[in-house]
MMTF fields as JSON, N, C-alpha, C and O atoms, coordinates in Angstrom:
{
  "mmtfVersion": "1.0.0",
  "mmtfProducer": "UNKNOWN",
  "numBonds": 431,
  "numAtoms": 432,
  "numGroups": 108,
  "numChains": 1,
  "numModels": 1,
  "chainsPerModel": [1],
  "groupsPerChain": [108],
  "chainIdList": ["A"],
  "bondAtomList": [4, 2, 8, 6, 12, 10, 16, 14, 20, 18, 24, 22, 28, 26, 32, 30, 36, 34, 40, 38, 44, 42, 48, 46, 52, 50, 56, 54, 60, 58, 64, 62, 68, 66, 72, 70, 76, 74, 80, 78, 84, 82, 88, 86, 92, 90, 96, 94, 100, 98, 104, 102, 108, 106, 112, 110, 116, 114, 120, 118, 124, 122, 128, 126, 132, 130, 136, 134, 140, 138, 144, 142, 148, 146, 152, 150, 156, 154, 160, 158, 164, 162, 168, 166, 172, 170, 176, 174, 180, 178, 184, 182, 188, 186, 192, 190, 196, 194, 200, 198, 204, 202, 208, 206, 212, 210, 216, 214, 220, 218, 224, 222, 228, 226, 232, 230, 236, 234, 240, 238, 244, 242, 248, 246, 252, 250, 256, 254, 260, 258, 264, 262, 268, 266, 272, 270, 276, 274, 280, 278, 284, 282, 288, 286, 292, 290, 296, 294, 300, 298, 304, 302, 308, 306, 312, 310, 316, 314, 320, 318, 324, 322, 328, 326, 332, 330, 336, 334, 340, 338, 344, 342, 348, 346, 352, 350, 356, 354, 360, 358, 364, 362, 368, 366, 372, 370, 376, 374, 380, 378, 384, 382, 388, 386, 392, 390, 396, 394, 400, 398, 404, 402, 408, 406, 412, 410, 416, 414, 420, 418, 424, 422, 428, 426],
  "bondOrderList": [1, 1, 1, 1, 1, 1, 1, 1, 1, 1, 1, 1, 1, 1, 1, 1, 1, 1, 1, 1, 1, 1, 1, 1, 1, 1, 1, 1, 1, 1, 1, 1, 1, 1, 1, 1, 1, 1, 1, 1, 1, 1, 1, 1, 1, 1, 1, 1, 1, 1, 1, 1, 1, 1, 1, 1, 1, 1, 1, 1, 1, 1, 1, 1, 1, 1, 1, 1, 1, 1, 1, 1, 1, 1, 1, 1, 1, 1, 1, 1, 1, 1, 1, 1, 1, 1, 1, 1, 1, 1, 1, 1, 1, 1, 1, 1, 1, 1, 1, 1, 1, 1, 1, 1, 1, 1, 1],
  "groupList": [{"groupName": "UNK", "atomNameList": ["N", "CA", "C", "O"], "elementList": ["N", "C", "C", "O"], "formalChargeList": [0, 0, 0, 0], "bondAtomList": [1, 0, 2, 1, 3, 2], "bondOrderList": [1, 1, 2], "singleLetterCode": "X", "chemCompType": "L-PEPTIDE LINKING"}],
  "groupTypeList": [0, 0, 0, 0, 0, 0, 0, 0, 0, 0, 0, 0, 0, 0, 0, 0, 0, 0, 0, 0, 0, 0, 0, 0, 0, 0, 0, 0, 0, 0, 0, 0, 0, 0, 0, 0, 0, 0, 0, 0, 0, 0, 0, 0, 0, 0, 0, 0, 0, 0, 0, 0, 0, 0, 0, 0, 0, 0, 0, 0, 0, 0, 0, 0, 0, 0, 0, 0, 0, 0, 0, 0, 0, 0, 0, 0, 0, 0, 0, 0, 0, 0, 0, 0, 0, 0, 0, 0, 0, 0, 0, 0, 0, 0, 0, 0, 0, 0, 0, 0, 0, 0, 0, 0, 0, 0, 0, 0],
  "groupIdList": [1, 2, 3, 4, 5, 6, 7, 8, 9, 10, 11, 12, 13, 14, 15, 16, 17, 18, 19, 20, 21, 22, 23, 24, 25, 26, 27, 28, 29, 30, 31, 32, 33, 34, 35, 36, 37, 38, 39, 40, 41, 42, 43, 44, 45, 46, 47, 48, 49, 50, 51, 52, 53, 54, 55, 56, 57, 58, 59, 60, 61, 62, 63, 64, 65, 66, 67, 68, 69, 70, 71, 72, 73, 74, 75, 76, 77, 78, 79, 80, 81, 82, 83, 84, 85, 86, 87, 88, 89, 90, 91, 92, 93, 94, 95, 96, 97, 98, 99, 100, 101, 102, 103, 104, 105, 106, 107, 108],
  "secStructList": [7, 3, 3, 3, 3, 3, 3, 3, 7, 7, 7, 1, 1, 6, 6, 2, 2, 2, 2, 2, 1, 7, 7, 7, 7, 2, 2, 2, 2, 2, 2, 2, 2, 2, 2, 6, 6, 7, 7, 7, 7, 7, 7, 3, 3, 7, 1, 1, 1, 7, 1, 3, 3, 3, 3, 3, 3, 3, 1, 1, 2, 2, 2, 2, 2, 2, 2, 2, 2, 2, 2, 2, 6, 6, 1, 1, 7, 1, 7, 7, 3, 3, 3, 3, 7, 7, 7, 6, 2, 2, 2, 2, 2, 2, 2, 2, 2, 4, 4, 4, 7, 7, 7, 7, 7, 6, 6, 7],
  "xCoordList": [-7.922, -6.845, -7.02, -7.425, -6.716, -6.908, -5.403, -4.55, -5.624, -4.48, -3.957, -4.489, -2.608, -2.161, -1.355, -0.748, -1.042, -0.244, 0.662, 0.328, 1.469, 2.589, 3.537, 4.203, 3.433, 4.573, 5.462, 5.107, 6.814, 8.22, 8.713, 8.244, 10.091, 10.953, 12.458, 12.352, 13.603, 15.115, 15.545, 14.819, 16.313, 17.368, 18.179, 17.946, 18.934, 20.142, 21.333, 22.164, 21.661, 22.789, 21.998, 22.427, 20.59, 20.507, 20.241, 20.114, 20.086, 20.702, 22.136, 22.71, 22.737, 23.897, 24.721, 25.483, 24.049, 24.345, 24.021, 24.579, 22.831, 22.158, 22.926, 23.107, 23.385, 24.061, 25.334, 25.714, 26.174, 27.57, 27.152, 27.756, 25.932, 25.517, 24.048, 23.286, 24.06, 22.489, 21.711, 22.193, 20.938, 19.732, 18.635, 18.454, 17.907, 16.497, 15.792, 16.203, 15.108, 14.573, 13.574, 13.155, 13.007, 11.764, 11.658, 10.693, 13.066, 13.055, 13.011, 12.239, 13.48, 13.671, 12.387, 12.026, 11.234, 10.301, 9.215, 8.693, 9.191, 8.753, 8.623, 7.703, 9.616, 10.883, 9.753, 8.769, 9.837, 9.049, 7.61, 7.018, 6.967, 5.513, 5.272, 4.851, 5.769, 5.571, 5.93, 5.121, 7.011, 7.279, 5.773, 5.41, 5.124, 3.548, 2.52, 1.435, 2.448, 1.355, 1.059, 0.378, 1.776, 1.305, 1.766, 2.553, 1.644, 2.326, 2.222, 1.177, 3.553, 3.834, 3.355, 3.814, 2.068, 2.077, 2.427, 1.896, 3.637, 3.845, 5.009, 5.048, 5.862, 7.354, 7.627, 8.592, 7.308, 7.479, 8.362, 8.259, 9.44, 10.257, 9.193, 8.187, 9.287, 8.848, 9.85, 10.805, 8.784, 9.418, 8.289, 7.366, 8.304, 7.626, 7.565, 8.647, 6.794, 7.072, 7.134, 7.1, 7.251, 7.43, 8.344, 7.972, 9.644, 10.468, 9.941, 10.587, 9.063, 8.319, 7.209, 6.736, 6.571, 5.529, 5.345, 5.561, 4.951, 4.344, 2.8, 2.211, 2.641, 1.422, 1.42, 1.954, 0.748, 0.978, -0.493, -1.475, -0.46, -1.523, -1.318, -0.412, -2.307, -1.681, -2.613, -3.735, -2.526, -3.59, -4.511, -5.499, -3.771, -4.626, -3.488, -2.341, -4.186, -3.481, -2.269, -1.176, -2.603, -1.47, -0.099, 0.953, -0.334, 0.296, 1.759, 2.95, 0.817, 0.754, 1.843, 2.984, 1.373, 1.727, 3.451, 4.231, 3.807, 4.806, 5.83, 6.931, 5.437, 5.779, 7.061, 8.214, 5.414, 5.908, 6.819, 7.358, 6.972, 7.425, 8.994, 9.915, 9.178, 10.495, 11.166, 12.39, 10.416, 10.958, 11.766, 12.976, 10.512, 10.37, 12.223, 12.969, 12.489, 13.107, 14.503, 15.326, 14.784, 15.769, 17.009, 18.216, 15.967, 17.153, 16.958, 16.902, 16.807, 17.085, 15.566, 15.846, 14.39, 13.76, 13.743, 13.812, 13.649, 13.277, 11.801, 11.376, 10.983, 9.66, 8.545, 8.718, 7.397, 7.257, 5.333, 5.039, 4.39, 3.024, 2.096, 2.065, 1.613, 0.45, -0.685, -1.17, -1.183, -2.874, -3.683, -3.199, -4.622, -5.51, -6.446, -6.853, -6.569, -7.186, -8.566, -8.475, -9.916, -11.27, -11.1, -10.47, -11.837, -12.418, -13.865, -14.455, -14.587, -15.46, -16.619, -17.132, -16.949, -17.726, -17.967, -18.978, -15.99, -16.228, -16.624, -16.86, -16.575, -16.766, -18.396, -18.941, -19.286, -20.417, -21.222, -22.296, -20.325, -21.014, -20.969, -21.631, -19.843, -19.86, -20.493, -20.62, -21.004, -22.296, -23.476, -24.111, -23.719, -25.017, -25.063, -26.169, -23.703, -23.423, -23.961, -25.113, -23.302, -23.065, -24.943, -25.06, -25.979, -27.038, -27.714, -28.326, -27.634, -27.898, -27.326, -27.544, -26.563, -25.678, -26.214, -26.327, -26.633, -27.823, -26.503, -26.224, -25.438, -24.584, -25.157, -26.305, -24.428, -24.721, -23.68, -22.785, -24.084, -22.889, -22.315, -23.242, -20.995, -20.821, -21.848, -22.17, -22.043, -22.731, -24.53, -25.33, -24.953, -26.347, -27.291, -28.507],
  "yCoordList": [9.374, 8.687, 8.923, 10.021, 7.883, 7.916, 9.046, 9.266, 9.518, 10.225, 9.208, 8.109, 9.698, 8.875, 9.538, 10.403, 9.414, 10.455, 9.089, 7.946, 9.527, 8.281, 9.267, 10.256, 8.797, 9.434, 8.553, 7.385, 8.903, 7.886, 8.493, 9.266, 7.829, 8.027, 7.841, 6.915, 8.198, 7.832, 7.078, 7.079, 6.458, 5.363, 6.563, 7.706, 6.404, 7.333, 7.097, 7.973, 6.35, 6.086, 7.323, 8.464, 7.004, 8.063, 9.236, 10.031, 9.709, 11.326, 11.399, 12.471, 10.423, 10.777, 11.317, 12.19, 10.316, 10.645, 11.675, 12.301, 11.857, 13.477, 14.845, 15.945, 14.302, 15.52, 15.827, 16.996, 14.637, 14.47, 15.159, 16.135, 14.617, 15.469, 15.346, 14.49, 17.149, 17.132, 16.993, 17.25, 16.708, 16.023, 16.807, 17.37, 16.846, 17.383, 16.121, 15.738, 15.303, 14.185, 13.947, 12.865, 15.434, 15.368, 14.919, 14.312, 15.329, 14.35, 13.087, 12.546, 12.486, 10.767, 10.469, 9.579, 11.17, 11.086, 10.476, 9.374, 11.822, 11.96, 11.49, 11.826, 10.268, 9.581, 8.472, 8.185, 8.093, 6.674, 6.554, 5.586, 7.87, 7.602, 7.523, 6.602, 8.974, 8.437, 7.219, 6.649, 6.777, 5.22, 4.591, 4.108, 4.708, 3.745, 4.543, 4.108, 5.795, 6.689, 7.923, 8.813, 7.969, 8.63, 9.827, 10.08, 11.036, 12.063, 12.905, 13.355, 13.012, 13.476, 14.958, 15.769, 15.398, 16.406, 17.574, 18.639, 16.729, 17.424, 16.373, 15.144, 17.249, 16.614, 17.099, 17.834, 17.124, 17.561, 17.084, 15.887, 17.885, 17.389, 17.668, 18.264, 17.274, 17.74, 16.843, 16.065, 17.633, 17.656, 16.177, 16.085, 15.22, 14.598, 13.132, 12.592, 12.678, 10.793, 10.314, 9.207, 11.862, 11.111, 12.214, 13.379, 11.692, 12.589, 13.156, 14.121, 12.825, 13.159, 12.776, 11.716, 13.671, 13.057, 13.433, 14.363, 12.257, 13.012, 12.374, 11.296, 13.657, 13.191, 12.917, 13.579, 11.834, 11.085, 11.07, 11.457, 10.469, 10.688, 9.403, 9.475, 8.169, 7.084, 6.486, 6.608, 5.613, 5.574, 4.16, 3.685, 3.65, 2.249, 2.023, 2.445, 1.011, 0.788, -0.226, -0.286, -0.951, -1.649, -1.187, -1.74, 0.055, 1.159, 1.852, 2.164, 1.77, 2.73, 1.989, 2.383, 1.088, -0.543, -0.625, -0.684, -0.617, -0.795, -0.13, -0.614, 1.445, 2.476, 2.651, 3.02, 1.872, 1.506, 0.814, 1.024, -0.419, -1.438, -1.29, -1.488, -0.865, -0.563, 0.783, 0.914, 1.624, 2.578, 1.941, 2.069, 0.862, 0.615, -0.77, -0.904, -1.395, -2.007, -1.81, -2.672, -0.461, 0.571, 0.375, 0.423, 0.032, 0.54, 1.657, 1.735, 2.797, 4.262, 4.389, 5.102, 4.045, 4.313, 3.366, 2.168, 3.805, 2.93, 2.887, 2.54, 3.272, 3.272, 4.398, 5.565, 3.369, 4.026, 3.7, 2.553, 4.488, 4.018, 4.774, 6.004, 4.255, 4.932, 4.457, 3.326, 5.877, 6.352, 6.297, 7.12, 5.521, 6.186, 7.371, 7.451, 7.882, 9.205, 8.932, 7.767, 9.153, 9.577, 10.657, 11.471, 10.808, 12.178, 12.299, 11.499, 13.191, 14.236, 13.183, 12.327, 13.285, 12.466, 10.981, 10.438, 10.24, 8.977, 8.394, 7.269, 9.608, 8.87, 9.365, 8.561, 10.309, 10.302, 9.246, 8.801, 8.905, 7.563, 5.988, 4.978, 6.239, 5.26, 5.381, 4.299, 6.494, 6.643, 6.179, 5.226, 6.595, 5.736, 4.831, 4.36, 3.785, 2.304, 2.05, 1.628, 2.244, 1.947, 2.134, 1.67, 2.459, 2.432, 1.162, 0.658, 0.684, -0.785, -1.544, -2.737, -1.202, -2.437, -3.06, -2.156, -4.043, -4.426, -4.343, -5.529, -3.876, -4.15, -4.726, -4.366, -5.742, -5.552, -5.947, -6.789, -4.985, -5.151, -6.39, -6.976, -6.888, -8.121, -7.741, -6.766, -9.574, -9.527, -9.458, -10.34, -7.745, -7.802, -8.83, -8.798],
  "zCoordList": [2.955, 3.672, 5.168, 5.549, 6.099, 7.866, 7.825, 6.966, 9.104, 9.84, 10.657, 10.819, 11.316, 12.311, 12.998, 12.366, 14.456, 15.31, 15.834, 16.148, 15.791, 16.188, 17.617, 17.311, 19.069, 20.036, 19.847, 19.696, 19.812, 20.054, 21.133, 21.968, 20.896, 22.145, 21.586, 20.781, 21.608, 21.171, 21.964, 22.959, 22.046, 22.625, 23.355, 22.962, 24.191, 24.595, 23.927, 24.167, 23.281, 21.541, 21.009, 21.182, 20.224, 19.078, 19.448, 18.516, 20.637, 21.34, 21.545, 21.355, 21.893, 22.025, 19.993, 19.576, 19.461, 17.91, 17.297, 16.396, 17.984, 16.972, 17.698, 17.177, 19.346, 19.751, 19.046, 18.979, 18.396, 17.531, 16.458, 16.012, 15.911, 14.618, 14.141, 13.69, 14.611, 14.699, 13.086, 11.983, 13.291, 11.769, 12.063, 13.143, 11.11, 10.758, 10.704, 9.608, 11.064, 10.656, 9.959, 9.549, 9.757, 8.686, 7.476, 7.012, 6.708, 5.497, 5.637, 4.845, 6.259, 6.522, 6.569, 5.798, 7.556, 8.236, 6.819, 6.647, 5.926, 4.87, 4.055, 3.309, 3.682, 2.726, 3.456, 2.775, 4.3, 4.632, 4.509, 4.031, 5.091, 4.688, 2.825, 2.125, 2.45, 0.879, 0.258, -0.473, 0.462, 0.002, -0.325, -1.398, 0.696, 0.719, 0.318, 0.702, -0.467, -0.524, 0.105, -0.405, 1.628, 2.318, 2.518, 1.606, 3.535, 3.593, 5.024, 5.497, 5.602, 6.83, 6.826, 6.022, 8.099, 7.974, 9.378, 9.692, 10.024, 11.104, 11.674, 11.611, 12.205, 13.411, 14.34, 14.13, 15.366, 16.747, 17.637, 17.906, 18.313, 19.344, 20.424, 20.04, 21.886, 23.067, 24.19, 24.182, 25.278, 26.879, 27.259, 26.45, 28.235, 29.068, 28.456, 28.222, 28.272, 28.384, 26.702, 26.165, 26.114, 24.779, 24.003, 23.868, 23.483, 23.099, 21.776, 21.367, 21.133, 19.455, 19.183, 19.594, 18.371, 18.401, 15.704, 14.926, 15.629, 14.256, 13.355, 13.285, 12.822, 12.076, 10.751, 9.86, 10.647, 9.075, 8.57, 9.203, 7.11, 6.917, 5.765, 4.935, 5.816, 4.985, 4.282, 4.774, 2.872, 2.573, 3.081, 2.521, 4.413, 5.349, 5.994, 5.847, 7.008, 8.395, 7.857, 8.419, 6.777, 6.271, 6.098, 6.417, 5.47, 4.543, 6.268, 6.292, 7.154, 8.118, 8.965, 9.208, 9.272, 9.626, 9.422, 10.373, 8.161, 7.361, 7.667, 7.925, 7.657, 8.374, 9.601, 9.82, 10.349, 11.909, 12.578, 13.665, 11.45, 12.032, 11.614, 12.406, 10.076, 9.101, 10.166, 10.162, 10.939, 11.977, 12.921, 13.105, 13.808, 15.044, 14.78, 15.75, 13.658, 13.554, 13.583, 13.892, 13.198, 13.121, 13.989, 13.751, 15.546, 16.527, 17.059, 18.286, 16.236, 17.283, 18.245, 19.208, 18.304, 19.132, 20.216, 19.942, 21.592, 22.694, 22.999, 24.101, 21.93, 22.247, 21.054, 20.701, 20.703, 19.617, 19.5, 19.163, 19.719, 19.611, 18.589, 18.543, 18.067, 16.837, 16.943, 16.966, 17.03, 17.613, 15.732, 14.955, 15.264, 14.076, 14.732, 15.891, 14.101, 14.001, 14.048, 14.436, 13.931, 13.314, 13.139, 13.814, 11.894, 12.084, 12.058, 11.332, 12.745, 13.265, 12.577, 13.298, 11.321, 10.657, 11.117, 11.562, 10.722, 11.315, 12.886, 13.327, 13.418, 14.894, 15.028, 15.785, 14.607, 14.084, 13.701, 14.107, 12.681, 11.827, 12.717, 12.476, 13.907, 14.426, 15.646, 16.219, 16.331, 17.246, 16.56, 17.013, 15.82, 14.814, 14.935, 15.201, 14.809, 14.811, 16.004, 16.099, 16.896, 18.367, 18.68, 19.814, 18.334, 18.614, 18.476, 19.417, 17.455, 17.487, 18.007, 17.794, 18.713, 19.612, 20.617, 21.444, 21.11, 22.389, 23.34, 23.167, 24.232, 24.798, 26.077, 26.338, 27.11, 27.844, 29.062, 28.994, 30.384, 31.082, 32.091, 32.651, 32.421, 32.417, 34.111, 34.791, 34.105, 35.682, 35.36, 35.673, 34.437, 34.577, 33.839, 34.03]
}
């Protein structure tokens, strides 16, 4: 299964709501990736241009997709982006690729 790191952001409603009554959001979190297969393996609050950040783990971008959008539709975030992952291997396997590639740069 791909990983996925998703940063969000809250609305100032759903801080003002969680300050009325604070939540754990990990279950919810959890509750949505499994729906599709998948499984949350991390929830992070933080400081700076992204109020959260979490890691999922799904079984395709479809899956992932679904996720995102059933979140992003919600309302409570003012902002919400998901990074796929490689791992170590796949980005390996895709330097290999990238060798046969004749690229060339615009202009030359």
């Amino acid at each position: 299964m791909t990983m996925y790191l998703t940063r969000f952001s809250y609305t100032p409603e759903t801080w003002a709501r969680m300050i009325q009554s604070p939540e754990d959001r990990r279950d919810a979190a959890r509750s949505y990736i499994e729906s599709v297969g998948g499984k949350l393996h991390g929830f992070w609050y933080a400081f700076g241009e992204s109020d959260g950040y979490t890691l999922w783990e799904a079984p395709d971008n479809v899956s992932m997709a679904a996720v995102a959008l059933a979140i992003g539709s919600g309302g409570a975030l003012s902002s919400g982006e998901t990074t796929v992952l490689l791992t170590i291997e796949e980005t390996i396997a895709a330097l290999g690729k990238a060798k046969s590639i004749q690229y060339r740069r615009p202009g030359a």
